[in-house]
C-alpha positions as a Markdown table, in Angstrom:
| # | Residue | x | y | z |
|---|---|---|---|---|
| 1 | Unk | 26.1 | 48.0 | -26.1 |
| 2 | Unk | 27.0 | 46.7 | -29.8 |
| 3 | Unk | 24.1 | 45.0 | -31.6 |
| 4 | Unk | 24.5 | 41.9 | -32.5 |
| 5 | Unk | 25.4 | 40.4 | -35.4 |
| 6 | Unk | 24.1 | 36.9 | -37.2 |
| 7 | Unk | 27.8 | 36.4 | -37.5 |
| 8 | Unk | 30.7 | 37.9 | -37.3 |
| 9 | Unk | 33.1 | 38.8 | -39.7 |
| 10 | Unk | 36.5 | 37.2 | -39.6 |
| 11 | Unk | 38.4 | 40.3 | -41.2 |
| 12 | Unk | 36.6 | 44.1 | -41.6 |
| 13 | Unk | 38.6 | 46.4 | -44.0 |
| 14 | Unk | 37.4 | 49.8 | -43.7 |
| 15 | Unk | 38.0 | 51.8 | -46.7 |
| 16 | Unk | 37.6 | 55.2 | -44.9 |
| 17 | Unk | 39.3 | 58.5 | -45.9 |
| 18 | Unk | 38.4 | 61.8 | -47.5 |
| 19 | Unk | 36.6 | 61.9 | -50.7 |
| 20 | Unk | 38.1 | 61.5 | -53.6 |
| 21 | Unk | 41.1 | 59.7 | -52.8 |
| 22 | Unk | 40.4 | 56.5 | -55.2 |
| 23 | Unk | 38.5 | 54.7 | -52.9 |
| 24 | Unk | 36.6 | 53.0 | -55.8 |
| 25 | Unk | 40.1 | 50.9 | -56.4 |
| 26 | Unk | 40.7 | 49.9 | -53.1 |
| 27 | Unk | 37.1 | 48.8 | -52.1 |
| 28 | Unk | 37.1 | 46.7 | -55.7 |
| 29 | Unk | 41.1 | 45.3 | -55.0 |
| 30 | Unk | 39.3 | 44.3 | -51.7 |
| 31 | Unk | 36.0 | 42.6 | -52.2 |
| 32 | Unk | 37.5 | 40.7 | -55.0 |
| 33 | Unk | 40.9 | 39.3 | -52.9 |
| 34 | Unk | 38.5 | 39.1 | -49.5 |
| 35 | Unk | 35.1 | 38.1 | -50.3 |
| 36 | Unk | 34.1 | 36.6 | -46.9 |
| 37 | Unk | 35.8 | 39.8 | -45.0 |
| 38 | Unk | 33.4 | 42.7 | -44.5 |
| 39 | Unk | 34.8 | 45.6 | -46.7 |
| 40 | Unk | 32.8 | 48.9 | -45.9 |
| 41 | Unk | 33.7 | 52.3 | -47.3 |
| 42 | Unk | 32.4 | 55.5 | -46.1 |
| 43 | Unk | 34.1 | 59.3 | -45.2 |
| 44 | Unk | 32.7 | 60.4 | -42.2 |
| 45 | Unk | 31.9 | 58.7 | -38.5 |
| 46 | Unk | 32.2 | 61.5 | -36.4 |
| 47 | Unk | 29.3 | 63.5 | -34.9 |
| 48 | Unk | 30.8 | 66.4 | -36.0 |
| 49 | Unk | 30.3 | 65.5 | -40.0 |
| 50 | Unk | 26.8 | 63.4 | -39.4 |
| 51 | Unk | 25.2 | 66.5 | -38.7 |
| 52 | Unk | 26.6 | 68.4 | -41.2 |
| 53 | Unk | 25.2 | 65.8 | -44.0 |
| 54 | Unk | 22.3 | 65.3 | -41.9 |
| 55 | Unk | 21.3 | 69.1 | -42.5 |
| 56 | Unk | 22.4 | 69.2 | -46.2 |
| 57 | Unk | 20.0 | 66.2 | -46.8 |
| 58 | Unk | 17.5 | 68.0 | -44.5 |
| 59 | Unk | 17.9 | 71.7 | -46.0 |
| 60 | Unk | 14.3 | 73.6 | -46.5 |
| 61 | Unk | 13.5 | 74.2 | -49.9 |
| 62 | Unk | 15.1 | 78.0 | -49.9 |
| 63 | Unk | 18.6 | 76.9 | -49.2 |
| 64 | Unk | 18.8 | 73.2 | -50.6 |
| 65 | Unk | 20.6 | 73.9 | -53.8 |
| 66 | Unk | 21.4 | 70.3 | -54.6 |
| 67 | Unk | 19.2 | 69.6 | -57.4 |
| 68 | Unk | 19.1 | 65.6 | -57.0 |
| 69 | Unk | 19.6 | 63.7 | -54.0 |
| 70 | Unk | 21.3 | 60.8 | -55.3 |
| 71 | Unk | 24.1 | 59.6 | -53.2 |
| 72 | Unk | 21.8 | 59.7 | -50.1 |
| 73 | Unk | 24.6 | 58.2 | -47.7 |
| 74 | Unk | 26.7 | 61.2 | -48.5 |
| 75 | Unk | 29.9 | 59.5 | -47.6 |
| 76 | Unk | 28.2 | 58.4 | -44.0 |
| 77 | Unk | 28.6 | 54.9 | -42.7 |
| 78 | Unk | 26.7 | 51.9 | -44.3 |
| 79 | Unk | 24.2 | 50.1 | -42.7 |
| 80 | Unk | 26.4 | 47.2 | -42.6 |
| 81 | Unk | 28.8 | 49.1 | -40.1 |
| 82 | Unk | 26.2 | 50.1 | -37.8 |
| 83 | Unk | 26.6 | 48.0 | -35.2 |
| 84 | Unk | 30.0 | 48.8 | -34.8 |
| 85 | Unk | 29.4 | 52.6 | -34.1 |
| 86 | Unk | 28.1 | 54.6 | -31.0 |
| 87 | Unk | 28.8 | 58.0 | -30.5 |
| 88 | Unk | 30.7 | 58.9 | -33.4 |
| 89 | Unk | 33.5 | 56.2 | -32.1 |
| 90 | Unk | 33.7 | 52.7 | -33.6 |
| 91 | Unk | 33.2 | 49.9 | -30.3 |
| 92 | Unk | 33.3 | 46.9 | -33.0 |
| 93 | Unk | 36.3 | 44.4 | -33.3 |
| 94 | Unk | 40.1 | 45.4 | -34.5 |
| 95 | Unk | 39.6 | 46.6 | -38.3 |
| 96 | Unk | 42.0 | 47.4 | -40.9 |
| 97 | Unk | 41.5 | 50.9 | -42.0 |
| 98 | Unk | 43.4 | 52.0 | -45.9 |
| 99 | Unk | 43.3 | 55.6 | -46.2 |
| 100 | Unk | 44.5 | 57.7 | -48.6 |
| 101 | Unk | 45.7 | 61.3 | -49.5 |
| 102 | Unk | 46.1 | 63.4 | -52.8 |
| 103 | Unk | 47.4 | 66.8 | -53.9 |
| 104 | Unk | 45.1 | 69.1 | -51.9 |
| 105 | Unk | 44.1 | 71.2 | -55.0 |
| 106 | Unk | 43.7 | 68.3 | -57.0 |
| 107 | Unk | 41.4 | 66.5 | -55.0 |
| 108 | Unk | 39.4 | 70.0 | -54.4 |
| 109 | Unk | 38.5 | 70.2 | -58.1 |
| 110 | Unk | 38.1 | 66.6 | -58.7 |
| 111 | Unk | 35.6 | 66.7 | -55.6 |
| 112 | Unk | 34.0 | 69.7 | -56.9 |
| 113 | Unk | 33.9 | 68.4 | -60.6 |
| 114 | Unk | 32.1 | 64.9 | -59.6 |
| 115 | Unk | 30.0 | 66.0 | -56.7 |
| 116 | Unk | 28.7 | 68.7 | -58.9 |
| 117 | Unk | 27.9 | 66.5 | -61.9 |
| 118 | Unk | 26.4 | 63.7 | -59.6 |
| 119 | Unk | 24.3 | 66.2 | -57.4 |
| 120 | Unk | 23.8 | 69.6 | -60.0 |
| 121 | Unk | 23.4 | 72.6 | -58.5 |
| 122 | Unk | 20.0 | 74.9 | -59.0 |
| 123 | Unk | 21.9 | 78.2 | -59.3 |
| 124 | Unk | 23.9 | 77.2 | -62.6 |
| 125 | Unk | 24.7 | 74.7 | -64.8 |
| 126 | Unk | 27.2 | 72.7 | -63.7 |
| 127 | Unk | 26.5 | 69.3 | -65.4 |
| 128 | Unk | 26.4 | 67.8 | -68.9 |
| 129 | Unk | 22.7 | 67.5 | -68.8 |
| 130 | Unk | 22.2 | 71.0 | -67.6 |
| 131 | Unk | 24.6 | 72.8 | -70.1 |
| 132 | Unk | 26.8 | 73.6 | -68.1 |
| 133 | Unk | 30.1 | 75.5 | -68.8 |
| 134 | Unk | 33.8 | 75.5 | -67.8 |
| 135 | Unk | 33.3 | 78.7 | -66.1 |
| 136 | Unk | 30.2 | 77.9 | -64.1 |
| 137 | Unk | 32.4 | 74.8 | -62.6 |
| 138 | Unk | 35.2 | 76.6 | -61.9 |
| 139 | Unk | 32.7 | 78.9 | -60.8 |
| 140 | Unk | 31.6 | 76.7 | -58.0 |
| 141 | Unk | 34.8 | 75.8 | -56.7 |
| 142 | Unk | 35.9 | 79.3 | -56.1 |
| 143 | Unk | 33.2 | 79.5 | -53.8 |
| 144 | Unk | 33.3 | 76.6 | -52.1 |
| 145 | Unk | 37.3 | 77.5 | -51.2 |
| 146 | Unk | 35.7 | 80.6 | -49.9 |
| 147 | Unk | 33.6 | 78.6 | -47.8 |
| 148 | Unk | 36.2 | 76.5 | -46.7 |
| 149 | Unk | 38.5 | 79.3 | -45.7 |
| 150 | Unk | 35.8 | 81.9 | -44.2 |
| 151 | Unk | 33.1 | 79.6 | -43.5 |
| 152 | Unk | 29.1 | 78.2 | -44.2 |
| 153 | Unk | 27.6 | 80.5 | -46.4 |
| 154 | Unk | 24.0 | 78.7 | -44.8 |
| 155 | Unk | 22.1 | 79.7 | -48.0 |
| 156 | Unk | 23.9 | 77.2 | -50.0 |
| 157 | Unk | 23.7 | 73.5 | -49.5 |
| 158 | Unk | 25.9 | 72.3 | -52.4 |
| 159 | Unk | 29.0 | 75.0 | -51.6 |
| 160 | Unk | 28.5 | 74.0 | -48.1 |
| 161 | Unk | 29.0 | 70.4 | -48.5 |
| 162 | Unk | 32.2 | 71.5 | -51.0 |
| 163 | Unk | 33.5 | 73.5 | -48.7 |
| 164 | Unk | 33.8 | 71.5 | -45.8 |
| 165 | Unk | 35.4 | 68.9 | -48.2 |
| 166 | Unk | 37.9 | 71.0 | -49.1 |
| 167 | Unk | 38.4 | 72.5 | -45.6 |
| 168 | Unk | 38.8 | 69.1 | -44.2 |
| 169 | Unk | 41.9 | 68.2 | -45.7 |
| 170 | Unk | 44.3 | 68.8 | -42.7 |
| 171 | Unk | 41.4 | 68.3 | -40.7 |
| 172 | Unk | 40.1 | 64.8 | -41.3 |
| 173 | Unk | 42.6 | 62.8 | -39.9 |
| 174 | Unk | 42.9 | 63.7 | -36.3 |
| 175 | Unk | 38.9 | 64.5 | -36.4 |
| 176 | Unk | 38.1 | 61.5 | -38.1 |
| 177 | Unk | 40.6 | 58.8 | -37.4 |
| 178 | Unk | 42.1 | 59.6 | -34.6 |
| 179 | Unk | 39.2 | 60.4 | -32.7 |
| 180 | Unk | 37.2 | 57.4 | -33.9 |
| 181 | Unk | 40.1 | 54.4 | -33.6 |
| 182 | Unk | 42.8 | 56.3 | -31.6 |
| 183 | Unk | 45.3 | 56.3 | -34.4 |
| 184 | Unk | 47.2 | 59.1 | -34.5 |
| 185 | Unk | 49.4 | 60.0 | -38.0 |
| 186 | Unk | 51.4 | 62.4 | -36.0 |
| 187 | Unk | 53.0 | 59.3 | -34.3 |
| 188 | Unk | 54.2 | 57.4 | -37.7 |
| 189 | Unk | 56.1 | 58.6 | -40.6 |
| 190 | Unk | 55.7 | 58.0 | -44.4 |
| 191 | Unk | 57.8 | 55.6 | -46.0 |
| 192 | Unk | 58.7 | 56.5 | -49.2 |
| 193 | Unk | 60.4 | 52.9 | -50.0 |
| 194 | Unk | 57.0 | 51.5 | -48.9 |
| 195 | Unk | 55.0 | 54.3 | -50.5 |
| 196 | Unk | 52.8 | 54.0 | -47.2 |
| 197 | Unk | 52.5 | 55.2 | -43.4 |
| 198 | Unk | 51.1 | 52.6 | -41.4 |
| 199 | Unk | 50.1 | 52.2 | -37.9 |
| 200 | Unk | 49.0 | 49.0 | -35.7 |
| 201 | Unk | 47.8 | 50.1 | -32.5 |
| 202 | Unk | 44.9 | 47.9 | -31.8 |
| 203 | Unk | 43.8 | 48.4 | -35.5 |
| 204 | Unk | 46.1 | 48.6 | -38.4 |
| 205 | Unk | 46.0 | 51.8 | -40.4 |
| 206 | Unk | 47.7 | 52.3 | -44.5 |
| 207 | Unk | 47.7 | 55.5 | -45.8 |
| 208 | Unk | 49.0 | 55.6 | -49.6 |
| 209 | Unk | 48.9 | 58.7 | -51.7 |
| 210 | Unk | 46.7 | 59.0 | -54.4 |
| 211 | Unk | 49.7 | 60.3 | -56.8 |
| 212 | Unk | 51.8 | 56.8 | -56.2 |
| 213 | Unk | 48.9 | 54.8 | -57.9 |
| 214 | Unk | 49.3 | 56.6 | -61.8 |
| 215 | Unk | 53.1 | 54.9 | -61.7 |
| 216 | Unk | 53.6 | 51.2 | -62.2 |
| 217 | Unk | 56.4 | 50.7 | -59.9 |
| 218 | Unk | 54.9 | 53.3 | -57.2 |
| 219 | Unk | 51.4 | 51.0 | -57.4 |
| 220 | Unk | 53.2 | 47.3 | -57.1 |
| 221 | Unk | 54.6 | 48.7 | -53.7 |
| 222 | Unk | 51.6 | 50.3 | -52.6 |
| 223 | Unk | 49.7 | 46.7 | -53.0 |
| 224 | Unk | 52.8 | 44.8 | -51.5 |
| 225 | Unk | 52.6 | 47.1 | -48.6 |
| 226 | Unk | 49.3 | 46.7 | -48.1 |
| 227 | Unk | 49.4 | 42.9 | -48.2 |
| 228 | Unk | 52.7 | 42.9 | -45.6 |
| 229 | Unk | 50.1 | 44.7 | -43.3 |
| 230 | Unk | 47.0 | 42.6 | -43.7 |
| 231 | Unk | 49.0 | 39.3 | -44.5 |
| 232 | Unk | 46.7 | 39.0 | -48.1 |
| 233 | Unk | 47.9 | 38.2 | -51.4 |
| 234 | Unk | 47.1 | 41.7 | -53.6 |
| 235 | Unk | 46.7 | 41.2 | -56.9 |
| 236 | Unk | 46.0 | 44.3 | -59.5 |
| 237 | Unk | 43.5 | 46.9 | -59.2 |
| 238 | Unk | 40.1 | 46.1 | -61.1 |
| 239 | Unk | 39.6 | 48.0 | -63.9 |
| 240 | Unk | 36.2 | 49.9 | -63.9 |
| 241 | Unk | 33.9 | 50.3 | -67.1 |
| 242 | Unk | 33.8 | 54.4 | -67.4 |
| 243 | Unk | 32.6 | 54.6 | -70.5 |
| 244 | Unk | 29.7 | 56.5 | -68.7 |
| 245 | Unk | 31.2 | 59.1 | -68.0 |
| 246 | Unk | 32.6 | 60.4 | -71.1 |
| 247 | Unk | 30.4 | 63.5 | -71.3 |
| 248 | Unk | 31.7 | 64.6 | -67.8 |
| 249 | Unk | 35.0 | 63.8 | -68.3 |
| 250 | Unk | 34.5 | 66.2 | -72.0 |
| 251 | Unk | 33.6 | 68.8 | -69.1 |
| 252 | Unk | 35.4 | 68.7 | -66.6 |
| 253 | Unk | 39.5 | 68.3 | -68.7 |
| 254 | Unk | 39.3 | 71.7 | -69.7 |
| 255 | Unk | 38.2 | 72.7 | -66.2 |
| 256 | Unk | 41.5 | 71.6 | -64.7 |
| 257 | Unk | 43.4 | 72.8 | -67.6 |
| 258 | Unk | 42.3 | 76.2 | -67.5 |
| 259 | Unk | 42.4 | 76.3 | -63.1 |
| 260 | Unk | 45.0 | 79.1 | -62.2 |
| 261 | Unk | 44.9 | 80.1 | -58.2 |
| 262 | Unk | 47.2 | 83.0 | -56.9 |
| 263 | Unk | 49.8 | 83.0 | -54.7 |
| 264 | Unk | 47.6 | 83.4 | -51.5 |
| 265 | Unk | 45.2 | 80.4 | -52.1 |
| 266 | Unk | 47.9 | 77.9 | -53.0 |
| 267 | Unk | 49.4 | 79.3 | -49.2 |
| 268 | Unk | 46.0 | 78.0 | -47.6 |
| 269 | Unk | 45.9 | 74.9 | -49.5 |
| 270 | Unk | 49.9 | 73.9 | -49.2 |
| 271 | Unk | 50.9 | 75.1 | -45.8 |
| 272 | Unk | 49.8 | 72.6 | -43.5 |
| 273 | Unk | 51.1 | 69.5 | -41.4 |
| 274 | Unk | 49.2 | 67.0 | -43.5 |
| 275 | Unk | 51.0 | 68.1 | -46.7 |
| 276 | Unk | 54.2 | 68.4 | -45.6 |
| 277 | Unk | 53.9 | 64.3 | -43.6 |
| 278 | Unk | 53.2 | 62.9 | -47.0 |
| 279 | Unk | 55.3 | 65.2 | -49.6 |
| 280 | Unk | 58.7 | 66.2 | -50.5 |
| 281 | Unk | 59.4 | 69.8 | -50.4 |
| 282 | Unk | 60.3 | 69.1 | -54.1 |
| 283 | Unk | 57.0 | 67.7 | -54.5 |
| 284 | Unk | 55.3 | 70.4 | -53.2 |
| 285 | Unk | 56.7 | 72.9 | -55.3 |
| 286 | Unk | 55.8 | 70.6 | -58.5 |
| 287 | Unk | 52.0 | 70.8 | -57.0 |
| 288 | Unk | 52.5 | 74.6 | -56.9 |
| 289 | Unk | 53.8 | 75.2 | -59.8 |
| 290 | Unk | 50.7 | 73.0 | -61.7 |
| 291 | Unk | 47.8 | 75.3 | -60.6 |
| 292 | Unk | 49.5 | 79.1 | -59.8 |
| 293 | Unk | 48.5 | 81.5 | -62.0 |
């Protein structure tokens, strides 16, 4: 039974995908273009993932290495979604769900990088604040792609929690949205016109790649797309004040500058279905060439 609501919304846009996908744009482009639609953004509804952030947030003091719970959700649902949710499935009204993907490595380090400066990490400096060092970061993501490839270390909140980001890349879509709204990628192909997949099948689903945002031409069809789908008028992306985070950014630049991976790891990270739905072969190759050593 779905609790009720005082009222419900006309439109819900759902910006739910894996971390560190630019979902910051999208849930700004959104609020500001929609503002009496419900726009909710969150990574995880399955049961599977709950517990996992349940028992990082949880961890007894000897293997909670996250040094400051601040992002308590943890990329579960908001409380404004609630309702909508039993079971790890969502029972609440036709949504439109944008999604995105990213160059796997990329997004590993990025989601290592800012999850590390956000949470720190009691077994080294990984942070401004802290000290920390290019090596300690780089450090830390090493480990978590061991976790994510041989599995939970258990003694190790914060690699645990990178890890099964990193894991989840050719994961998350079949787990996570498939599962939850019966939308299944593997029926849809990506347009490369449109810069998008999308699928209606009860609720409307856009994927867009996070790579197609950082060109002009790429980004205007990304948004027309986008408003074809959900029949809205898309203006720019809001631009976001980071002046804040100049000392990370100091950081973490030479961390991906100096990331090198051998020929094994970029195997595990590049062959996969998910890749090869939303990149050229070409592509692929360009990604490979970035980070092998």
């Amino acid at each position: 039974m779905i609790a009720e609501r005082d009222a419900q919304p006309q439109d819900i846009y759902l910006v739910f995908q894996m971390a560190k996908v630019a979902s910051r744009s999208w849930s700004g482009l959104l609020n500001r273009h929609c503002p009496d639609a419900l726009v909710s953004h969150f990574h995880a509804i399955s049961n599977k993932r709950i517990r996992k952030i349940e028992g990082w947030m949880e961890a007894s003091a000897d293997t909670q290495t996250i040094k400051h719970l601040t992002l308590p959700r943890l990329g579960r649902p908001k409380p404004d979604i609630a309702p909508y949710i039993a079971d790890g499935k969502w029972v609440g009204p036709s949504a439109v769900l944008i999604s995105g993907v990213r160059d796997p490595v990329a997004r590993a380090i990025s989601a290592t990088g800012f999850l590390g400066n956000r949470l720190g990490y009691t077994r080294a400096a990984v942070t401004p604040r802290d000290g920390g060092t290019v090596d300690n970061v780089l450090e830390l993501f090493l480990r978590a792609v061991a976790v994510a490839r041989e599995g939970d270390p258990g003694d190790d909140t914060l690699v645990s929690l990178l890890g099964s980001i990193i894991g989840d890349f050719d994961l998350w879509f079949e787990e996570e949205v498939n599962s939850a709204f019966g939308l299944d990628i593997k029926t849809a192909s990506f347009d490369r016109e449109a810069c998008a997949l999308t699928l209606e099948r009860g609720h409307k689903l856009f994927v867009y790649r996070m790579e197609d945002l950082k060109d002009p031409a790429c980004r205007a069809r990304v948004v027309q797309t986008a408003g074809r789908l959900t029949g809205k008028s898309f203006g720019p992306f809001p631009s976001f004040d980071v002046s804040g985070e100049r000392r990370y950014q100091a950081l973490y630049r030479p961390v991906v500058e100096k990331l090198k991976l051998d020929q094994d790891t970029l195997d595990w990270f590049y062959n996969n279905e998910t890749v090869t739905k939303f990149y050229s072969t070409a592509e692929i190759e360009g990604f490979r060439k970035r980070w092998k050593g």
